[in-house]
Every structure is written in C-alpha cells, then in structure tokens.
VOPAGU-2260 file (C-alpha; in pm, 1 decimal, decimal comma):
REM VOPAGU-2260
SITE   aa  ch    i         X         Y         Z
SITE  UNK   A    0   -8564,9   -8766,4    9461,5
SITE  UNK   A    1   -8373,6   -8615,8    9732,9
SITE  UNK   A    2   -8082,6   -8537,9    9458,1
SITE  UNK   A    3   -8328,3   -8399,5    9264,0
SITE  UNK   A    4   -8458,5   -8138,9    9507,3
SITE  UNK   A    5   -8097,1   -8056,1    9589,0
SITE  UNK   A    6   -8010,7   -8015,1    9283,8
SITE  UNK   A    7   -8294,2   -7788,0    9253,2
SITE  UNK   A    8   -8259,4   -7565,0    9544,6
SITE  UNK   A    9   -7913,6   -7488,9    9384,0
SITE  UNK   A   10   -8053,7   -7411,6    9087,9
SITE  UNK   A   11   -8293,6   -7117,2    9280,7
SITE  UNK   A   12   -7985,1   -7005,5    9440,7
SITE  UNK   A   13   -7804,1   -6924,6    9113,0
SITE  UNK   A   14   -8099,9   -6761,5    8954,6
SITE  UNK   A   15   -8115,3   -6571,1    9246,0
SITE  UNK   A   16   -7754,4   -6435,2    9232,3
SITE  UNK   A   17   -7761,1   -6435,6    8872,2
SITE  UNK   A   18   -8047,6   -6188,7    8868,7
SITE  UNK   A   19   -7880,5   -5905,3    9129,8
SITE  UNK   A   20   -7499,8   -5931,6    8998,5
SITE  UNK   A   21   -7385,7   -5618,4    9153,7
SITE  UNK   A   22   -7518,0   -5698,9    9510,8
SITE  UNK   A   23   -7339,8   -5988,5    9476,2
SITE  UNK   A   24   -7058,7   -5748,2    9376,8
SITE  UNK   A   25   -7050,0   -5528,4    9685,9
SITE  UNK   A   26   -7188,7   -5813,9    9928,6
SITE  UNK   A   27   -6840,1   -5911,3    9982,6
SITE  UNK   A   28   -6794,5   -5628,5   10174,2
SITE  UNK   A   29   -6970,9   -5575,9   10495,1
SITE  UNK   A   30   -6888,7   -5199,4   10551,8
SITE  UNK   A   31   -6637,6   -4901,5   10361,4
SITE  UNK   A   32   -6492,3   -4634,4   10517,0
SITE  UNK   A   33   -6432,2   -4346,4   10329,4
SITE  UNK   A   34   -6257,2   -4040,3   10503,0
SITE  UNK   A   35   -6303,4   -3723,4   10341,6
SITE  UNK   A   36   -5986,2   -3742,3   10111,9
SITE  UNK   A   37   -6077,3   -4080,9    9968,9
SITE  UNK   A   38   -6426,4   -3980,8    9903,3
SITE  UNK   A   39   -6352,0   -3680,3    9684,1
SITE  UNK   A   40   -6047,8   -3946,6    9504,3
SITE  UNK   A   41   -6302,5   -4200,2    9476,8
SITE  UNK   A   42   -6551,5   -3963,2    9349,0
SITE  UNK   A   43   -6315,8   -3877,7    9037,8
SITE  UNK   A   44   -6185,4   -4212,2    8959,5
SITE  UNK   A   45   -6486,0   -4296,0    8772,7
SITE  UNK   A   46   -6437,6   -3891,2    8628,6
SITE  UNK   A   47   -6106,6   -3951,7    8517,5
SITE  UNK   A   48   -6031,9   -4348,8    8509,2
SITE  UNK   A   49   -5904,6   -4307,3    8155,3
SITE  UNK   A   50   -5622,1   -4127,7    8273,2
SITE  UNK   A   51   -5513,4   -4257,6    8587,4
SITE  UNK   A   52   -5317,0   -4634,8    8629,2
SITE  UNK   A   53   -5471,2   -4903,2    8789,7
SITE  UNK   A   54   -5322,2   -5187,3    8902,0
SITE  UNK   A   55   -5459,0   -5542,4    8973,4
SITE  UNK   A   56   -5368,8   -5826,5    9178,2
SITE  UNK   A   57   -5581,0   -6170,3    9202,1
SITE  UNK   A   58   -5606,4   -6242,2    9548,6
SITE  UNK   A   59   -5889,7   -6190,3    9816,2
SITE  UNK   A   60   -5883,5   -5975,2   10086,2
SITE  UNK   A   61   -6088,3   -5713,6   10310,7
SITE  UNK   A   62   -6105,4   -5277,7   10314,8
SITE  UNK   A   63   -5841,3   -5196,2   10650,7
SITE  UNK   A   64   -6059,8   -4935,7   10808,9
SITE  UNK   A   65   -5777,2   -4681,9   10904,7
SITE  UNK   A   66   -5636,7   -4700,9   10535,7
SITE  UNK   A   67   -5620,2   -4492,9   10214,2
SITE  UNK   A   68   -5663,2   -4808,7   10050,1
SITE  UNK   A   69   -6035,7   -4822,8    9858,5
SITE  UNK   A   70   -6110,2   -5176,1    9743,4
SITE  UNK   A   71   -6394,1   -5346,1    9522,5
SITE  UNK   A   72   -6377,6   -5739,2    9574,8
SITE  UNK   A   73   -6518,2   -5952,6    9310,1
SITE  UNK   A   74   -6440,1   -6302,2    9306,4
SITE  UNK   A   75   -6061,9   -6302,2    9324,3
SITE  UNK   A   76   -5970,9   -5968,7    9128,7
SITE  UNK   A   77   -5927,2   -5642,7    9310,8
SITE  UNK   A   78   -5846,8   -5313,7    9230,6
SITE  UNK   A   79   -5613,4   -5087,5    9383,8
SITE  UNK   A   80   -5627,6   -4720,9    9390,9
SITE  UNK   A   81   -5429,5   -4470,8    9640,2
SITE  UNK   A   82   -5585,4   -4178,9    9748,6
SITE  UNK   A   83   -5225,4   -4014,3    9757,7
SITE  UNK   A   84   -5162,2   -4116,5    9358,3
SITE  UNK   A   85   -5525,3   -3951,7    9289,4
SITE  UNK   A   86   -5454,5   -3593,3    9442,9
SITE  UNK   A   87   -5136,5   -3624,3    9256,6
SITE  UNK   A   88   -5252,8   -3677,8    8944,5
SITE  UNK   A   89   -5567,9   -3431,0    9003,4
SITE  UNK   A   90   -5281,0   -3168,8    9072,6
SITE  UNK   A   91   -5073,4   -3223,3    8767,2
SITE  UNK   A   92   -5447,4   -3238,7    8602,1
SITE  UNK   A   93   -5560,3   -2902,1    8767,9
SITE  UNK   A   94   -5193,3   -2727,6    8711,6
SITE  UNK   A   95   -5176,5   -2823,5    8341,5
SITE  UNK   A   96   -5545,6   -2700,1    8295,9
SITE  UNK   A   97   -5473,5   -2396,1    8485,2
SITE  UNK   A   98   -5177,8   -2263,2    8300,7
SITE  UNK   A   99   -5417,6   -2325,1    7978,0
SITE  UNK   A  100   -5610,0   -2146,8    8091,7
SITE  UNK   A  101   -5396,6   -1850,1    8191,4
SITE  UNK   A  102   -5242,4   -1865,6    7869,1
SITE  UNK   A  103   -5559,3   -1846,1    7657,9
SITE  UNK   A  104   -5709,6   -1602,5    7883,0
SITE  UNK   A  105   -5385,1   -1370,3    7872,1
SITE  UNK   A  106   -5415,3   -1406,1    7453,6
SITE  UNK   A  107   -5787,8   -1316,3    7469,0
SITE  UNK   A  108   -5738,7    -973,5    7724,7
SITE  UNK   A  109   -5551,5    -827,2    7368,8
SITE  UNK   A  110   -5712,7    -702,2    7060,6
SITE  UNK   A  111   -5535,6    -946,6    6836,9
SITE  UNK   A  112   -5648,0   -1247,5    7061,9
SITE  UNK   A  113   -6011,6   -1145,9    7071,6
SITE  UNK   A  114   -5989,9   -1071,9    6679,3
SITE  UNK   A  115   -5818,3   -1425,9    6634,6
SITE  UNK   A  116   -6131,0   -1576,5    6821,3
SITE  UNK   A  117   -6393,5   -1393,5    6571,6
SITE  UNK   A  118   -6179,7   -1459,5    6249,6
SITE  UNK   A  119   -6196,0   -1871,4    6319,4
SITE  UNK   A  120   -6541,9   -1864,3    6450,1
SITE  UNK   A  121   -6653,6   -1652,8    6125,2
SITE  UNK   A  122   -6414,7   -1739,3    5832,5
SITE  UNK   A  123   -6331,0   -2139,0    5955,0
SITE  UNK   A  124   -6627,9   -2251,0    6181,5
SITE  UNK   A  125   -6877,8   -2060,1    5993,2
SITE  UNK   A  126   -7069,8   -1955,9    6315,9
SITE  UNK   A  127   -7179,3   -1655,4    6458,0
SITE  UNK   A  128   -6974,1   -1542,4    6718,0
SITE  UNK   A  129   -7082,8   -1382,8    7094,2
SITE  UNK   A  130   -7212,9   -1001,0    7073,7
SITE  UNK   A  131   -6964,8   -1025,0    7351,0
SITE  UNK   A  132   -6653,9   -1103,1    7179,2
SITE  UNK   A  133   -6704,2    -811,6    6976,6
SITE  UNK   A  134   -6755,7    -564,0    7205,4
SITE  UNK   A  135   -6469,0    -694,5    7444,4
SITE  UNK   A  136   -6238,7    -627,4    7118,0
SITE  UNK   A  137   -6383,2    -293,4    7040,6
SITE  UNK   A  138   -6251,6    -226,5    7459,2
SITE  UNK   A  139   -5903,6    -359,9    7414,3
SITE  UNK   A  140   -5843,3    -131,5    7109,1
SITE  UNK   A  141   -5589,2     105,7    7182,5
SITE  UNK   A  142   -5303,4     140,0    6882,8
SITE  UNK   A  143   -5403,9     192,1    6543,7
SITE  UNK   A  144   -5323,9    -159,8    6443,5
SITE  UNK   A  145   -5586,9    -273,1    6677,9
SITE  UNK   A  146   -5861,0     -34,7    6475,4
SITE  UNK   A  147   -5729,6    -193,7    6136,5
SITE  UNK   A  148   -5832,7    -545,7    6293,7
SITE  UNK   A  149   -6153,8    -374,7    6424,2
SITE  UNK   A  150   -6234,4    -278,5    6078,0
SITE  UNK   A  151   -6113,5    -589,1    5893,6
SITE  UNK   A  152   -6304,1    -788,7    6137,6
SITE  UNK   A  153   -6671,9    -595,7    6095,4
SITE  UNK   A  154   -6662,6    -590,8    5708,6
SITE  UNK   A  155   -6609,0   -1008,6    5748,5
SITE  UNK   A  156   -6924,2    -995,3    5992,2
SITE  UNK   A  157   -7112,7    -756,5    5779,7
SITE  UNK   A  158   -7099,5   -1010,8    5521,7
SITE  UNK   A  159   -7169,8   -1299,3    5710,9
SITE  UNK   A  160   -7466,7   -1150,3    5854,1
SITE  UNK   A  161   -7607,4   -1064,3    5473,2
SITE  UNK   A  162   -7458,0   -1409,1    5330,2
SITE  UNK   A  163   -7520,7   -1639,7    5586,1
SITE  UNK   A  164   -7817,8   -1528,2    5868,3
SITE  UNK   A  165   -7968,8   -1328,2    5518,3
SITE  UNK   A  166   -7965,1    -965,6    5759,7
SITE  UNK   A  167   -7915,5    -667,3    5518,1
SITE  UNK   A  168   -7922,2    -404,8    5760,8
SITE  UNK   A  169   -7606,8    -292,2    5941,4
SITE  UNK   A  170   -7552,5    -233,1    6293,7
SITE  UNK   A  171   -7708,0     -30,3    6488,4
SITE  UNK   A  172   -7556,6     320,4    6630,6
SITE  UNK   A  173   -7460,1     244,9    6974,1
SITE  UNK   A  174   -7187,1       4,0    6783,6
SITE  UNK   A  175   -7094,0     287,5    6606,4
SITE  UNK   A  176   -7090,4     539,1    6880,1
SITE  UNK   A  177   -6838,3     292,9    7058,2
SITE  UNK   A  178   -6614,1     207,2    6754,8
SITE  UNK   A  179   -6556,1     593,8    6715,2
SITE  UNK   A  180   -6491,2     595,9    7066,6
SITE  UNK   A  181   -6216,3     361,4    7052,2
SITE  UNK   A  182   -6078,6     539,3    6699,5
SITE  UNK   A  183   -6004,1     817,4    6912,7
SITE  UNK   A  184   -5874,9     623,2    7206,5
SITE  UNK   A  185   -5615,1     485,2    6973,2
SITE  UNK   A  186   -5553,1     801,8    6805,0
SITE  UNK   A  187   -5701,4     703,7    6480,9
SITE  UNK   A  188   -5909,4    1013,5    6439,2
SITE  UNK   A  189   -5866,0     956,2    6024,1
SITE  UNK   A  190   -6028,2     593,0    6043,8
SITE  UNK   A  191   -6287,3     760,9    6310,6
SITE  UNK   A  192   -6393,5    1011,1    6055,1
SITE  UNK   A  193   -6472,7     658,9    5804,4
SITE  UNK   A  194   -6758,0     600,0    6059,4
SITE  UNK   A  195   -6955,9     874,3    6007,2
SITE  UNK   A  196   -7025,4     783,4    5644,9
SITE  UNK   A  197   -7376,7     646,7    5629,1
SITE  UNK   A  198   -7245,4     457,2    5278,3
SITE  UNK   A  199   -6950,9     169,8    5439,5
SITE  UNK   A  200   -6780,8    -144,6    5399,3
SITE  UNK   A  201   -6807,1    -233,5    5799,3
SITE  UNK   A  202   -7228,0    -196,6    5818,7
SITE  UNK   A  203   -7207,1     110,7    6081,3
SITE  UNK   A  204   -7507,8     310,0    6086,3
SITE  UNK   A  205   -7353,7     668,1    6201,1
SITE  UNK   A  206   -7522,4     951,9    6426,2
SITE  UNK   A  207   -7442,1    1249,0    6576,6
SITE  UNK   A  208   -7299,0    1056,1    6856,0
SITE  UNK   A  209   -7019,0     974,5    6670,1
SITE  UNK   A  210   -6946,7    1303,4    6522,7
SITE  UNK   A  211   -6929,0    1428,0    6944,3
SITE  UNK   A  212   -6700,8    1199,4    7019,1
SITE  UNK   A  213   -6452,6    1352,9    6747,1
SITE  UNK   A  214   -6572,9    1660,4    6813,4
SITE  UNK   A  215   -6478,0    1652,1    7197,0
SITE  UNK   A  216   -6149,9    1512,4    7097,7
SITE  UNK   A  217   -6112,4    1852,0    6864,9
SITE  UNK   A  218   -6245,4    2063,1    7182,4
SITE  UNK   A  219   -5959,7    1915,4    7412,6
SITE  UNK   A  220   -5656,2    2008,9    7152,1
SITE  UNK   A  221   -5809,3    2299,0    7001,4
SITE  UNK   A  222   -5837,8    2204,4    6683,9
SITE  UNK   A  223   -6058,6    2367,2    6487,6
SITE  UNK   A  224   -5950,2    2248,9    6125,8
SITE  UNK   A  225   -6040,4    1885,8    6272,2
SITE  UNK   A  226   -6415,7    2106,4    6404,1
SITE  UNK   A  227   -6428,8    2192,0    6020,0
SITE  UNK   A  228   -6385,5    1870,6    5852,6
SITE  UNK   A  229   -6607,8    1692,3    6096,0
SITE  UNK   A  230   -6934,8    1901,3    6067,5
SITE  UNK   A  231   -6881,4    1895,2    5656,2
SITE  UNK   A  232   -6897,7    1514,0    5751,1
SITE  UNK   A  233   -7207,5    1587,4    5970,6
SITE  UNK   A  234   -7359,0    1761,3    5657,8
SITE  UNK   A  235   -7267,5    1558,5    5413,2
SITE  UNK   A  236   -7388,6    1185,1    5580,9
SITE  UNK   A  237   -7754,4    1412,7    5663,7
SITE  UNK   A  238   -7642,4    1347,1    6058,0
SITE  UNK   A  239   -7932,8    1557,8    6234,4
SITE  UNK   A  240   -7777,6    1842,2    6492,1
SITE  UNK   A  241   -7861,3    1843,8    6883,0
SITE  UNK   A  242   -7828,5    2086,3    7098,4
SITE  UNK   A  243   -7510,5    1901,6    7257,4
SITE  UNK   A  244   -7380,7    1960,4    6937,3
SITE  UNK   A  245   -7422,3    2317,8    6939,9
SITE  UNK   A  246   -7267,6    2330,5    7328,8
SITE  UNK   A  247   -6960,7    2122,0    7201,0
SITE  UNK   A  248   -6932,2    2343,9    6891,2
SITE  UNK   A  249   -6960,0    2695,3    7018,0
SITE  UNK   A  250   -6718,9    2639,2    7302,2
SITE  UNK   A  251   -6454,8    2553,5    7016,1
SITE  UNK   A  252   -6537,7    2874,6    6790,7
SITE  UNK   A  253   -6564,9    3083,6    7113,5
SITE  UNK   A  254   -6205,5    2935,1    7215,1
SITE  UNK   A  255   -6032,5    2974,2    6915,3
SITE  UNK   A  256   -6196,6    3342,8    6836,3
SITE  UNK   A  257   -6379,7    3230,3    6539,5
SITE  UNK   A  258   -6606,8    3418,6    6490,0
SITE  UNK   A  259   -6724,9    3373,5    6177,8
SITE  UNK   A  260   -6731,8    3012,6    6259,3
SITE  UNK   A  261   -6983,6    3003,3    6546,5
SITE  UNK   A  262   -7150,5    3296,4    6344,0
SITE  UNK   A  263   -7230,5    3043,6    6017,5
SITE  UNK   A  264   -7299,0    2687,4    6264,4
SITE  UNK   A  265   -7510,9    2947,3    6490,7
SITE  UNK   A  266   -7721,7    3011,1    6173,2
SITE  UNK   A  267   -7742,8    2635,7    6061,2
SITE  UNK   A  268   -7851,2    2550,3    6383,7
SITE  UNK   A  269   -8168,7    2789,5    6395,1
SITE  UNK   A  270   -8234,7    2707,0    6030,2
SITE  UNK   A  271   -8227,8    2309,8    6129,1
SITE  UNK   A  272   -8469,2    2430,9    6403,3
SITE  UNK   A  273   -8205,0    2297,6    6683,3
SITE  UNK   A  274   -8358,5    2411,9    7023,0
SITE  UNK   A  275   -8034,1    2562,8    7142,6
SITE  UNK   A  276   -7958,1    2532,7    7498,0
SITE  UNK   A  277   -7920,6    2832,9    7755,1
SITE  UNK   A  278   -7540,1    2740,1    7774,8
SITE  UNK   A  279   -7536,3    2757,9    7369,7
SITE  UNK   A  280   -7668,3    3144,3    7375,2
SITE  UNK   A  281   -7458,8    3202,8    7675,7
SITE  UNK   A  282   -7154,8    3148,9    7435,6
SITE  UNK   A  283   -7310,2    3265,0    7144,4
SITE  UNK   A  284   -7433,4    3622,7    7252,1
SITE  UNK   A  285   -7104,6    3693,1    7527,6
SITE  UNK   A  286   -6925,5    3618,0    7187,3
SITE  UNK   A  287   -7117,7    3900,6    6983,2
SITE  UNK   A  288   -7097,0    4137,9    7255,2
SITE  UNK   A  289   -6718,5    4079,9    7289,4
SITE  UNK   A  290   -6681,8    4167,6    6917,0
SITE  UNK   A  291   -6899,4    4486,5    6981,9
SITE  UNK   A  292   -7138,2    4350,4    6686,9
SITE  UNK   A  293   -7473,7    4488,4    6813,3
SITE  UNK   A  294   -7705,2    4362,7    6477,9
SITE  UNK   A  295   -7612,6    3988,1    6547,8
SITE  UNK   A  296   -7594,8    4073,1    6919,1
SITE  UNK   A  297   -8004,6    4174,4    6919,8
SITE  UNK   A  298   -8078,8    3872,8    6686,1
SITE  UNK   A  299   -7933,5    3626,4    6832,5
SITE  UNK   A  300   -8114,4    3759,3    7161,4
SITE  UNK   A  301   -8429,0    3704,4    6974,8
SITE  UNK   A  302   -8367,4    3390,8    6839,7
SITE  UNK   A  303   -8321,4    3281,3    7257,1
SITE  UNK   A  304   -8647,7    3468,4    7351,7
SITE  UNK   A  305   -8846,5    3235,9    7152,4
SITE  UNK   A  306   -8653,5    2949,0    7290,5
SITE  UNK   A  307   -8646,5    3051,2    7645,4
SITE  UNK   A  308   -8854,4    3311,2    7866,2
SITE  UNK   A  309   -8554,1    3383,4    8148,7
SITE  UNK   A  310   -8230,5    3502,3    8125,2
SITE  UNK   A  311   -7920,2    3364,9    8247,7
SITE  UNK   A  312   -7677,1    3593,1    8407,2
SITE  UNK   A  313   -7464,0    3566,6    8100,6
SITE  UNK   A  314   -7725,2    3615,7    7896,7
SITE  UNK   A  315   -7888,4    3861,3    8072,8
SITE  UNK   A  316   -7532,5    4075,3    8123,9
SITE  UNK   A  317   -7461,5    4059,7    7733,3
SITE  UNK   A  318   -7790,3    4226,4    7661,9
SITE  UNK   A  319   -7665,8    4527,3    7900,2
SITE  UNK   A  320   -7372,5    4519,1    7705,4
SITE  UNK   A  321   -7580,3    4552,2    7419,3
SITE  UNK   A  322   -7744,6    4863,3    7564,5
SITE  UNK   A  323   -7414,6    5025,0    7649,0
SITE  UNK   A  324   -7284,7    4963,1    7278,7
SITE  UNK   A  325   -7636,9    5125,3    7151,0
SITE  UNK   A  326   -7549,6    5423,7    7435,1
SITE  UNK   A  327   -7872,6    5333,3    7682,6
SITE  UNK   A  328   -7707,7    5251,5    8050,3
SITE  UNK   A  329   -8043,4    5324,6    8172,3
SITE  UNK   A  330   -8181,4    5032,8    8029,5
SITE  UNK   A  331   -7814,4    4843,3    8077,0
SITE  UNK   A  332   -7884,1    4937,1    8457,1
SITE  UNK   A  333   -8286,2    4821,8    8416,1
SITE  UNK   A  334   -8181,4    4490,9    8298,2
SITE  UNK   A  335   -7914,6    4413,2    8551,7
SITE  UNK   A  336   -8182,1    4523,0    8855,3
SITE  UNK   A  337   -8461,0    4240,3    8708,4
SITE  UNK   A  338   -8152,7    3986,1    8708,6
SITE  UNK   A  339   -8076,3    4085,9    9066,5
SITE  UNK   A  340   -8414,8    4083,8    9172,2
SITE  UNK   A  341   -8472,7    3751,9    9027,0
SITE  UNK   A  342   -8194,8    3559,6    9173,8
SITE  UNK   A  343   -8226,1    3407,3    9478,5
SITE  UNK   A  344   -7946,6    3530,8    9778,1
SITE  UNK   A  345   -7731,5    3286,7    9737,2
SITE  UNK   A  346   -7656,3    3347,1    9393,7
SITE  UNK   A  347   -7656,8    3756,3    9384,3
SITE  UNK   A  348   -7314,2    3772,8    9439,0
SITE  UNK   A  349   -7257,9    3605,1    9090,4
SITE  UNK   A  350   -7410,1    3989,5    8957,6
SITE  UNK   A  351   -7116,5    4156,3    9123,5
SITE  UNK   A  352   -6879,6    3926,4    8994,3
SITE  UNK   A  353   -7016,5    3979,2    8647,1
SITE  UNK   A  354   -7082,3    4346,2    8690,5
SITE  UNK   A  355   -6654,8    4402,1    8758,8
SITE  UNK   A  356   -6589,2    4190,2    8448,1
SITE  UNK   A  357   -6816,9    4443,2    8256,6
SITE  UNK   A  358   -6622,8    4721,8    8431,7
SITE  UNK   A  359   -6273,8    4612,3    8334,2
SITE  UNK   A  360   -6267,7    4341,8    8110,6
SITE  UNK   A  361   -6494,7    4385,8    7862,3
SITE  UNK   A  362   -6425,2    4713,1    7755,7
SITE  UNK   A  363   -6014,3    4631,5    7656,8
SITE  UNK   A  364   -6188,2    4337,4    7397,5
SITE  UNK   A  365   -6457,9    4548,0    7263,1
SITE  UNK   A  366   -6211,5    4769,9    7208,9
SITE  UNK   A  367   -5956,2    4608,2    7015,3
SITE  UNK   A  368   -6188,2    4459,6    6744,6
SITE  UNK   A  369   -6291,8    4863,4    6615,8
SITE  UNK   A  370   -6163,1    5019,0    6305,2
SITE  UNK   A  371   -5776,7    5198,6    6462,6
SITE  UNK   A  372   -5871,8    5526,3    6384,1
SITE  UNK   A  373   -6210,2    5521,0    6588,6
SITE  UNK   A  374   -6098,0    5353,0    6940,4
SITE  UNK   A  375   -6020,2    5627,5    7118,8
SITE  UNK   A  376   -6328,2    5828,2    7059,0
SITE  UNK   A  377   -6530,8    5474,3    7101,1
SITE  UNK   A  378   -6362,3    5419,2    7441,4
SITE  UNK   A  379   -6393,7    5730,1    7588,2
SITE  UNK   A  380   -6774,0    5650,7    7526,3
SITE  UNK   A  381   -6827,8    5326,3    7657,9
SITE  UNK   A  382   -6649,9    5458,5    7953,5
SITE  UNK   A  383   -6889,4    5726,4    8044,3
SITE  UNK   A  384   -7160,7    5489,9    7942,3
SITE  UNK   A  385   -7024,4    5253,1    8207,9
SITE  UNK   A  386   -6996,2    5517,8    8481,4
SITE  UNK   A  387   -7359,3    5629,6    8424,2
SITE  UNK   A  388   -7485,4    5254,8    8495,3
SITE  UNK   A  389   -7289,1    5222,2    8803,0
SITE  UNK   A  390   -7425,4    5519,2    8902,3
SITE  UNK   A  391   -7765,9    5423,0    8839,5
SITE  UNK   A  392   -7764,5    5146,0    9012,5
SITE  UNK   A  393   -7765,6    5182,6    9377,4
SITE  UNK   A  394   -8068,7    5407,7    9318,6
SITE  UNK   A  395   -8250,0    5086,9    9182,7
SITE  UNK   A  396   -8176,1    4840,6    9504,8
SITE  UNK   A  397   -7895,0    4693,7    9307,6
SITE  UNK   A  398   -7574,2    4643,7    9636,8
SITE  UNK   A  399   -7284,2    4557,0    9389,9
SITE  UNK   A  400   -6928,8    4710,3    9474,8
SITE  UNK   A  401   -6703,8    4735,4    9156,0
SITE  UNK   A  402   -6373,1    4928,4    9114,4
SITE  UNK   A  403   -6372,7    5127,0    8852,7
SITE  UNK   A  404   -6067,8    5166,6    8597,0
C-alpha cells in the first residue's frame, strides 16, 4: 500500500508538470537580467531567428548577471546568443535594406522609374496603380522623352480603366490642366497642343485651362503664330472662353501690334457673351485709341458700359483721347475732372502721370498709323486740341503739372 501511494503521488507530480510545460521551461531560472542592449537583441531574435546562427551546447548552467550572454535552460540543451553577433547582423540587415532602399527610391524620383512602376502594376500585375504614382510622374516630366512615356502610359490606363474597372469616361480636367503643364515644362508645346482635343487616345477631358497654360507660354516668347494656332484649337474642341482668356490674349495682340488680332478675338469674346474684365478693356480701348480708330474706339467703350458702371484711369483716359480725335477737349477735359474727382488722394497722382503720357506719347503713335499725306495737318490738330484741355483744366479743380512738347 505504501508503494502504491508513492507511486501515486509521483504520478500527480508528472501530470502536474506535464500540464504547464513552459513554466517548467523558464522555472529553471530564478531571475534574467536584461540590460538595454540585450533586450532590443533578444527582442529580434524571435524577428529574425531564420537568419541569424545559433549554436548549441548540452550542458547545464545558470544566466551570469553582468553578461551579454541570454540563456533558456531546458533540461540539458541551451542556447547561445550574443548580443554583440545580433547588432552585427541587424547592421549588415539595416545597411543592405537601406541601400535598397536608396536605390529604388533614387529610380522612382525619375520619370522613367515612376513610369516603370505603372507599366508592371498595369500591363503585368493587372492592378490599378496609386492616383499618386501618376501624378508624381506627371511632376518629374521635364524632357520630351519623359512626355512620350506620359502619353504611352495614360492611353495603357485609359484602357484598363474601360477594360478592366468597366469606366468609359476619361479623366477629369485638372489631369489635363497638369499634363499640359508639364508639356510645356519640357518644351513639348506640339504634344501640349494633342491635349486640347476633346476626341484622344490618352482619355483627357480638355478646358480652357489647358489652352492658358500654352497660351502664357506664347505670352512669355511673343509668339503670336503659337496665340493663332491655339485659339483655332480653342474653337475647334468647343473650349468655352473666360475672361482670363481674354486678359492673356489681348496682352499678346496689344504686344505684338496686332491689331486686327485683338480686333477679331475682341469681337468673339462679346459674341460668346464673355464678361470681359476691366484689365481686358483697359488693353482693348488704349489699343484703339493708339491706332486713332475712333468707330471701334466708341464701341468698344459701349460694349464696357454695359459690363461695368466706373472707369478705370486707362479707360477713362482713352475715352478723352477719343474726344480729342473727334476735336471736343472740353469734354476730353470733363472726363479727366470726374476721374480726378473720383479717385481717392492717394491715387490722383496716377492722373498726372497719365495726363503727360497723353501730352507726349500718345500723339507720336497716333500719328504714325494716318494716311502720309494727312499727318501733318492731323498733328498740328491734335496739338491745339491738347493745349486747349490743359488749359481747361485748372479752371475745373484738376492740379496736374505736364510739360508740354
């Protein structure tokens, strides 16, 4: 009996172990001390055990307190890691994966490397890609090889989006805008002017947005067959006009002297019923009254009444020189007293500076576009018509000193 029960009470104590094995595991070990180092090795042994090398010994011992040494005891195996071999290897790790990383990063900054990302995620993978991938390579554009990729790239999307996510419509404008942008970035104003054709290969959907950006680009080299082709674009695609359009526009014709230019988009622009902007009949109307053309001068004046109740200065000056060309100074000089008395202090001076240009600019520009034979009678004229509203107006509480010429 008494070898029964003590063969019993062994039996409890093996169930007992049997049931909390990894107690038993660790119970070998009263206490671990892990100093910062170790922990953070210890920490990644179990992240990156499959490429690290352990070694084992069979024999039993305790963790030395003071030591890198980190030690699991279970019966008589025991592993052996150094915290020194760990930061080692978690530097060549971290080095390796760093210059990876450099490396894939530096490939993705260019437009070829960003383009190589959507081509495999589209053509191989099958996948749609980021929005962000796209626009990052629209921003690294800058040769026209990279706009060639651009373009090769949205056509594949285009048709991924109607074959594979079944969405027929294109992109939307701001895409568009941007892609133009970048056409003339890279000096690719021929592919740019491809965007603004509501009928493509790539899915853009075009607006007058676009057409500005080209149309500044002309602006800033003068370029006024480039203004042409662009607005027959703008025509041709049905792009509505804006009144930035008109700005952009009339600074070109005014610029490059064309006349007959600003004189035929001026038209369109009323006709599309554009509400031009003051700076538009600024241009428009100091433009006429340069030429000395009084009929389009007047009309064009009406056409800003209805759009606007005040006058600018530059308005309001190229409707007195209206009234000189027509031989009224009286009502040149009644016009230039309401803009005076209009304009707050600060800004009066702005009526003497316009007043001199009247005085001894205008007249040598009006001049040259009359018929030869008929200047010299026409500027002996304008001059007296000139002198009589100077005259005039001190006596209406106009203080503006000009030198006459």
């Amino acid at each position: 009996m008494q070898a029964i029960g003590m063969m019993m009470s062994k039996s409890h104590r093996l169930a007992r172990v049997l049931k909390s094995p990894w107690r038993s595991v660790f119970s070998s070990v009263e206490r671990v001390y892990y100093p910062p180092a170790d922990e953070l090795a210890t920490e990644n042994v179990f992240e990156c055990s499959h490429s690290l090398s352990l070694r084992r010994s069979f024999h039993s011992g305790n963790v030395n307190r003071n030591s890198s040494l980190v030690g699991f005891n279970h019966q008589h195996d025991k592993m052996q890691i150094t915290s020194s071999s760990v930061r080692v290897t978690q530097i060549r790790l971290s080095s390796s994966e760093a210059i990876a990383a450099e490396a894939d990063s530096a490939d993705a900054e260019t437009a070829k490397g960003v383009y190589d990302k959507l081509l495999d995620c589209v053509v191989k993978k099958r996948s749609a890609p980021p929005n962000a991938w796209l626009w990052s390579l629209i921003a690294q554009c800058s040769t026209r090889e990279d706009i060639k990729l651009l373009f090769n790239i949205l056509q594949k999307l285009r048709t991924f989006r109607l074959s594979n996510l079944r969405i027929p419509d294109d992109f939307n404008s701001a895409l568009c805008r941007e892609v133009t942008k970048a056409c003339v970035r890279a000096g690719a104003i021929d592919l740019g002017k491809k965007a603004l054709w509501k009928h493509n290969l790539l899915g853009l959907t075009p607006d007058i947005g676009s057409a500005h950006q080209l149309l500044l680009h002309a602006k800033q080299h003068n370029d006024v067959k480039l203004t042409v082709e662009i607005m027959e674009l703008v025509k041709e695609n049905d792009l509505p006009l804006q009144p930035g359009t008109a700005d952009i526009l009339f600074s070109i014709c005014s610029s490059a002297n064309r006349w007959d230019l600003i004189s035929k988009y001026g038209k369109r622009f009323v006709k599309s019923g554009v509400k031009l902007r003051q700076t538009s009949f600024a241009l428009w109307m100091e433009f006429a009254a340069k030429k000395g053309d009084v009929e389009s001068l007047w009309k064009i004046e009406s056409w800003r009444s209805e759009a606007t109740k005040e006058h600018s200065v530059s308005t309001g000056f190229s409707c007195a020189k209206g009234f000189l060309l027509d031989h009224k100074p009286e009502s040149a000089a009644a016009i230039i007293q309401l803009l005076y008395q209009t304009l707050p202090d600060g800004k009066k001076t702005s009526i003497t500076t316009e007043l001199q240009k009247l005085v001894s600019e205008w007249p040598l520009d009006v001049v040259k576009h009359q018929k030869e034979d008929n200047r010299e009678a026409f500027a002996a004229a304008l001059q007296n018509d000139i002198s009589a509203l100077v005259n005039a107006l001190p006596s209406l509480g106009v203080e503006a000193n000009v030198t006459m010429q």
